[in-house]
C-alpha positions as CSV (number, residue, x, y, z in Angstrom):
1,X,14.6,1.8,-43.4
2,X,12.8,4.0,-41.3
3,X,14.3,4.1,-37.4
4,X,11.4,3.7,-35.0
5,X,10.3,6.3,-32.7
6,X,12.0,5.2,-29.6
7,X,15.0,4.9,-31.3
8,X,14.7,8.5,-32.7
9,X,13.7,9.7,-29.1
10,X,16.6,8.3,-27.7
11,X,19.4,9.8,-30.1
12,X,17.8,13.2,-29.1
13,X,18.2,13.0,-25.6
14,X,21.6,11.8,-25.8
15,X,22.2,14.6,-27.8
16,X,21.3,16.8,-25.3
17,X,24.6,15.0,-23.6
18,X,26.8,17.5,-26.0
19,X,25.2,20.2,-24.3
20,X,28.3,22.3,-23.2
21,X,32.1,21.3,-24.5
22,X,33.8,24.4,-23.5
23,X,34.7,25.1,-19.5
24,X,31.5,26.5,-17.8
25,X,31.2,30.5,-16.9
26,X,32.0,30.5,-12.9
27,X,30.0,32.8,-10.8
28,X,32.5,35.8,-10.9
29,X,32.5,35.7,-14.0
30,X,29.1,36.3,-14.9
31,X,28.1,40.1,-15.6
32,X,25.2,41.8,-13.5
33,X,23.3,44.4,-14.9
34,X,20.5,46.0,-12.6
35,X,17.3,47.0,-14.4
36,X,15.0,48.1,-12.0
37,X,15.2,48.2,-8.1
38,X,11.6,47.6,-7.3
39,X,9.4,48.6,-3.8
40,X,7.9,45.5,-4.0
41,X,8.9,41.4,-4.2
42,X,8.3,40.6,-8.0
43,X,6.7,37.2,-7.4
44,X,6.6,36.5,-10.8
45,X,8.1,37.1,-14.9
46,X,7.2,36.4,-18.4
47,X,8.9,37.7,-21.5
48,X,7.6,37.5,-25.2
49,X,9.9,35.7,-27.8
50,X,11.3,39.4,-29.0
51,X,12.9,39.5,-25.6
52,X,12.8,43.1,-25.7
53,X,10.6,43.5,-22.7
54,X,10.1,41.3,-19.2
55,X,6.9,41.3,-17.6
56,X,6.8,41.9,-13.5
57,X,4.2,40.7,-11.1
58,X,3.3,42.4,-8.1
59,X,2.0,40.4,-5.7
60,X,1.0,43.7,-3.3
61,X,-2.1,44.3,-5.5
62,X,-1.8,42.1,-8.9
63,X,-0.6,44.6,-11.2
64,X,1.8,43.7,-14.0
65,X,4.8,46.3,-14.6
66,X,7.0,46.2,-17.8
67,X,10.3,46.5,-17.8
68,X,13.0,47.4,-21.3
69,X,15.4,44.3,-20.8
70,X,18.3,46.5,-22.1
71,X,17.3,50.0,-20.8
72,X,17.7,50.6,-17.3
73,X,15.0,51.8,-15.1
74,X,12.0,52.2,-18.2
75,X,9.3,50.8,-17.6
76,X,5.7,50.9,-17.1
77,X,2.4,49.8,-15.8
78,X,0.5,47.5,-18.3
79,X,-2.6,46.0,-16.3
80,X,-3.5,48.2,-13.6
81,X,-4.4,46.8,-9.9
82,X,-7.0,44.2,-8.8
83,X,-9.6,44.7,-6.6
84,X,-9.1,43.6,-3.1
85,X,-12.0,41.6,-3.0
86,X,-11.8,39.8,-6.6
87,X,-9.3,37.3,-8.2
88,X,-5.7,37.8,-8.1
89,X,-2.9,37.0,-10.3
90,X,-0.2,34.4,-8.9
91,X,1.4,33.5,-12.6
92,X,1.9,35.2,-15.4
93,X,3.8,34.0,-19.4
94,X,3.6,35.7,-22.7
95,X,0.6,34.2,-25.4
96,X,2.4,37.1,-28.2
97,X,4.4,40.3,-27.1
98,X,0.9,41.7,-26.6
99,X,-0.9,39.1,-25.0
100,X,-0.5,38.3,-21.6
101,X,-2.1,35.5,-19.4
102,X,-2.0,34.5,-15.8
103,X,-3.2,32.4,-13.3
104,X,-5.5,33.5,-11.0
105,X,-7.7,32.9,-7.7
106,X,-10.7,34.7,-6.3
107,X,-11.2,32.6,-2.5
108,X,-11.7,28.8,-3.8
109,X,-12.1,29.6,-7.2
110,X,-9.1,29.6,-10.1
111,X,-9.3,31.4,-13.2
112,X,-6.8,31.3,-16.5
113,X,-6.9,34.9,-17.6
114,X,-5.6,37.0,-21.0
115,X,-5.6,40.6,-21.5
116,X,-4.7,42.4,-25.0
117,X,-1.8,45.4,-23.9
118,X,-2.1,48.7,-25.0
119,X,1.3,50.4,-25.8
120,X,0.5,53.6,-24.0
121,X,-2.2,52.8,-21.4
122,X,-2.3,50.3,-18.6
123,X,-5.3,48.0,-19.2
124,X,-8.0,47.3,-16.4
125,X,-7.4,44.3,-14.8
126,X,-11.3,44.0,-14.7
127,X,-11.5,43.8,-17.8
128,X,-9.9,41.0,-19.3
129,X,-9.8,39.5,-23.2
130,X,-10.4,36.1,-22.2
131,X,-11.5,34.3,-18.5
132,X,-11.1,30.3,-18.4
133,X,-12.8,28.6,-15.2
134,X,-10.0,26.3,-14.0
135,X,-12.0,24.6,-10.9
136,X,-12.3,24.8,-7.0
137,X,-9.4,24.6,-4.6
138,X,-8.5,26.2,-1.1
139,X,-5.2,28.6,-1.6
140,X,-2.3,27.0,-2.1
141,X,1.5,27.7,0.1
142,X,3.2,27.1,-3.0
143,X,2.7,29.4,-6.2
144,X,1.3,27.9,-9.6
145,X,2.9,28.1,-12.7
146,X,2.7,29.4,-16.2
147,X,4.1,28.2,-18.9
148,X,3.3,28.8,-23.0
149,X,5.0,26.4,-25.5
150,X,7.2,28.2,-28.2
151,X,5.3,27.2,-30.7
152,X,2.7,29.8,-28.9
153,X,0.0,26.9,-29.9
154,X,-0.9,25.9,-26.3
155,X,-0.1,26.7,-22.8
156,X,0.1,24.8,-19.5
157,X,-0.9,25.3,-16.0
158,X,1.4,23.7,-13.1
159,X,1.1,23.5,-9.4
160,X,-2.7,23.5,-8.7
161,X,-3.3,22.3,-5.0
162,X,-5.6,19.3,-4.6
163,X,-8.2,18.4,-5.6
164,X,-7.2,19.9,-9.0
165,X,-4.9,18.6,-11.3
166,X,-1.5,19.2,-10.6
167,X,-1.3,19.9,-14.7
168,X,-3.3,21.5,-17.3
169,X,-3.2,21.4,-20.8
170,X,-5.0,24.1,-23.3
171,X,-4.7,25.1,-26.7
172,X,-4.0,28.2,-28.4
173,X,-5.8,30.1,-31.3
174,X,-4.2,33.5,-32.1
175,X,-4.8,34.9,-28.8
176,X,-7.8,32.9,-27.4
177,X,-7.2,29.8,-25.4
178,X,-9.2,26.8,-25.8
179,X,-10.7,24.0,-23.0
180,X,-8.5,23.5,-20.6
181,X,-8.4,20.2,-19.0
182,X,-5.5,17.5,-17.7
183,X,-5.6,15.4,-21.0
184,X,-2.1,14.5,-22.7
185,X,-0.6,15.9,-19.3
186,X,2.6,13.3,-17.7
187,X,1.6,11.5,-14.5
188,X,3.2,13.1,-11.7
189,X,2.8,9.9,-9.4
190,X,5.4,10.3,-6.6
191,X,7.7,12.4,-7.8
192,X,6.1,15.4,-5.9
193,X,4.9,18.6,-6.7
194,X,5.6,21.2,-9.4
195,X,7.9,23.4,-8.6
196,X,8.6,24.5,-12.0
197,X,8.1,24.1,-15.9
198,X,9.6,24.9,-19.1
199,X,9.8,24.1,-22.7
200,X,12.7,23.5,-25.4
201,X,12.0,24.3,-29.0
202,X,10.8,20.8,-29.7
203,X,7.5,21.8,-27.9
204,X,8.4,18.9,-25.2
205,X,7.8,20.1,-21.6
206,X,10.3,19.8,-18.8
207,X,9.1,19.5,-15.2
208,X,11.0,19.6,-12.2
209,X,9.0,17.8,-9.5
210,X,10.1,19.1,-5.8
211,X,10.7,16.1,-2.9
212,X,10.9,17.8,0.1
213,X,14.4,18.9,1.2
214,X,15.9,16.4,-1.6
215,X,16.7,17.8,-4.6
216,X,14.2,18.3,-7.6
217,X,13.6,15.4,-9.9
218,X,13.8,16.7,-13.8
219,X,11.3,14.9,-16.6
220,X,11.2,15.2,-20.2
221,X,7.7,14.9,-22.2
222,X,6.1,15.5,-25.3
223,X,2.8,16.9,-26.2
224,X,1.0,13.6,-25.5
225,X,2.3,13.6,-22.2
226,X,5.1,10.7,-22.8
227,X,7.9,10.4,-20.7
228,X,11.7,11.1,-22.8
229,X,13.5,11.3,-20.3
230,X,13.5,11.2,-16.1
231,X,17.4,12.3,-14.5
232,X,17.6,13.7,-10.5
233,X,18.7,17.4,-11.4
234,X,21.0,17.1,-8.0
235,X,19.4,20.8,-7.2
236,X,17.5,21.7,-4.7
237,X,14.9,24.1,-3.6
238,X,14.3,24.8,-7.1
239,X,12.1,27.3,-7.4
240,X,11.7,28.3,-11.9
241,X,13.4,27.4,-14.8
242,X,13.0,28.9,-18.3
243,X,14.6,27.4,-21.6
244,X,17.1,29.5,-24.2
245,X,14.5,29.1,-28.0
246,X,17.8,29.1,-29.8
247,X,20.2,26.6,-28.3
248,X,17.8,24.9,-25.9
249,X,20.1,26.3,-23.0
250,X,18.2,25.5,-19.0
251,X,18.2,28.0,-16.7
252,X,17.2,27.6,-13.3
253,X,17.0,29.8,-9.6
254,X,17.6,26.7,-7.4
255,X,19.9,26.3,-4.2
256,X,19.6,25.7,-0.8
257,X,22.5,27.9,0.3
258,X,24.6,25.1,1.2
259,X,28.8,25.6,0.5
260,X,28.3,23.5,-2.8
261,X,24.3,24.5,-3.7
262,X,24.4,28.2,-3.2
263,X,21.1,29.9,-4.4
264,X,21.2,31.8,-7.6
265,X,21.3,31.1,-11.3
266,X,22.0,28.2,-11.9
267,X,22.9,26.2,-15.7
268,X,21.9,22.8,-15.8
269,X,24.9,20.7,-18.0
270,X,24.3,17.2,-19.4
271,X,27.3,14.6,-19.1
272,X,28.4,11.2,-18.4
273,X,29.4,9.5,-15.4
274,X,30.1,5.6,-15.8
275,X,28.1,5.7,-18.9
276,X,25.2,6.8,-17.1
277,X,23.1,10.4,-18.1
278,X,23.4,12.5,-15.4
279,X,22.9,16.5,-15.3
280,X,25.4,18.3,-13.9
281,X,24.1,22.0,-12.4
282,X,26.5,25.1,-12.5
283,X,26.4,28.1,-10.6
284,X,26.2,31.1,-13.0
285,X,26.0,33.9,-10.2
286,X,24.9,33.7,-6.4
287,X,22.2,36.0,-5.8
288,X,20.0,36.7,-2.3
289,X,16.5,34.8,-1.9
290,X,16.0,34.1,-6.2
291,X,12.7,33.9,-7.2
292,X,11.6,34.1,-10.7
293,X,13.9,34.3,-14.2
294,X,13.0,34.8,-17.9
295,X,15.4,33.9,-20.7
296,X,15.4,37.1,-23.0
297,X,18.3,35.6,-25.9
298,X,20.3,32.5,-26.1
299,X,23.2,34.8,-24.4
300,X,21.2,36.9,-21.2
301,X,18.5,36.0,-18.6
302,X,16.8,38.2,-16.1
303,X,16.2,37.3,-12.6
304,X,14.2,38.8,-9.8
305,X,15.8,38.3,-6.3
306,X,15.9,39.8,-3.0
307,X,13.9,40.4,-0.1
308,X,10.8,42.5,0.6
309,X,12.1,45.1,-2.3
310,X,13.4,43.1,-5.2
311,X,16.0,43.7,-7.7
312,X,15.6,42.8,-11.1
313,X,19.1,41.8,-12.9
314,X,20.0,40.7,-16.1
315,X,22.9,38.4,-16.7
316,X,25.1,38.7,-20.1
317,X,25.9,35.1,-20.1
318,X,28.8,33.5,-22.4
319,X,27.1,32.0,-25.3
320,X,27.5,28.4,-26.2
321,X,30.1,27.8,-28.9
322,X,28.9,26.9,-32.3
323,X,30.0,23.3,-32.4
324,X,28.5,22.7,-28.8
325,X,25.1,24.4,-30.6
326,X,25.2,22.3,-32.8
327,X,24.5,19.5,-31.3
328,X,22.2,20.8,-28.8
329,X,18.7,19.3,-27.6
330,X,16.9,20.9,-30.3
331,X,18.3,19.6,-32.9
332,X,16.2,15.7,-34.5
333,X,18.6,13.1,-35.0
């Protein structure tokens, strides 16, 4: 007899309990490897499913600078600067390893934007593949998010201000995105604001919802905008997350610099406590004013921190033994 859907929903998350069985990687432990020492605070990173690249924004004048995830200091410019007086990127994700979107704004108005990358020329930024109106809002103190399911079948847009929705939903066609509009989106209610987004390799979205100085509250969903799954990540000042494709591994830059909530990479663990899900966050590597990270493999992330120049680092993390992966959140009861 066939197990209803709740029932099959519910097995999956608690699978997601078998996360991690072996002793977590502390801090010290973790490898650094600098990539590029940058002139200018990388607000921003996307990385295509080949992992063999990471995208940079710079905030100074919009342009997007790519970077070889394994060869020190390469890189390049692949859209070229926006005018002063015209929209500017605040977001940016990977629609292929060729097509690159990203939220804009131009004074009250927001844009979704693509451009097709050319692999020895920077593209105009003026001249874009695709431009999707998003709506009318004043400028935001918090940055919007970008965030294109694996599946690489739709995308969503996070963090709007008011009077916009806080979410937005659009589907993808090859490399041209469809209406874009809050449909099949999760309620937000009170849980807050988005601070950040990612996806597993179910395709279900996870949202960490910022209250203030408490720490973030973390949601699972699926494509029709159904809660799975609602825990308190017990991290704060979380700021982006991005999700392993192959073992369904979170990653997250998060702290408040407190003695036990340093900033800096951080893992988020599932486990027990009275019989009760709870996630349990551990600190892969302290790292100064983290702002942005992009999961290249199911074994390294790269992170952008620093201050007015920002370093971009990748981190050779110890890979989940087999039996833990296994049993991971991606795989269907």
């Amino acid at each position: 007899m066939e197990r209803p859907h709740g029932f099959r929903t519910m097995l999956r998350r608690l699978a997601w309990l078998l996360l991690f069985t072996s002793a977590p990687a502390a801090a010290s432990d973790t490898p650094l490897v600098t990539l590029a020492d940058t002139e200018f605070a990388a607000a921003d990173l996307a990385c295509p499913a080949n992992g063999q690249t990471v995208f940079c924004l710079d905030p100074r004048n919009g342009a997007v600078v790519a970077v070889d995830s394994h060869a020190v200091a390469k890189r390049r410019t692949v859209i070229g600067p926006a005018r002063a007086d015209g929209p500017r990127p605040l977001a940016i994700a990977c629609i292929d390893s060729n097509t690159l979107a990203a939220v804009c704004r131009s004074g009250d108005a927001w844009s979704l934007r693509t451009w097709r990358l050319q692999p020895d020329a920077a593209v105009e930024f003026s001249a874009p593949l695709q431009e999707v109106a998003l709506g009318a809002a004043a400028e935001s103190a918090f940055p919007p998010r970008l965030l294109v399911g694996p599946s690489r079948d739709w995308l969503l847009v996070a963090g709007l201000p008011a009077p916009l929705p806080p979410l937005l939903r659009g589907p993808i066609a090859g490399t041209r995105v469809g209406k874009v509009a809050d449909r099949g989106c999760p309620p937000l209610a009170e849980q807050g604001r988005v601070a950040a987004v990612a996806a597993n390799r179910l395709d279900e979205t996870m949202l960490f919802a910022a209250r203030g100085d408490r720490s973030a509250r973390l949601s699972f969903h699926d494509l029709s905008g159904r809660t799975l799954l609602d825990l308190d990540s017990t991290l704060p000042a979380v700021r982006d997350a991005a999700c392993s494709p192959a073992d369904g591994t979170l990653w997250v830059i998060g702290g408040d610099g407190s003695a036990d909530r340093p900033a800096g990479l951080w893992r988020l663990d599932a486990a027990l406590d009275g019989g009760r899900q709870i996630v349990r966050p551990v600190c892969i590597a302290r790292l100064a004013d983290p702002q942005a990270v992009a999961c290249i493999s199911n074994t390294a992330v790269v992170v952008a921190h620093g201050g007015a120049g920002r370093t971009l680092v990748r981190l050779d993390v110890i890979p989940r033994p087999p039996a833990a992966a296994a049993t991971g959140p991606g795989v269907h009861p």
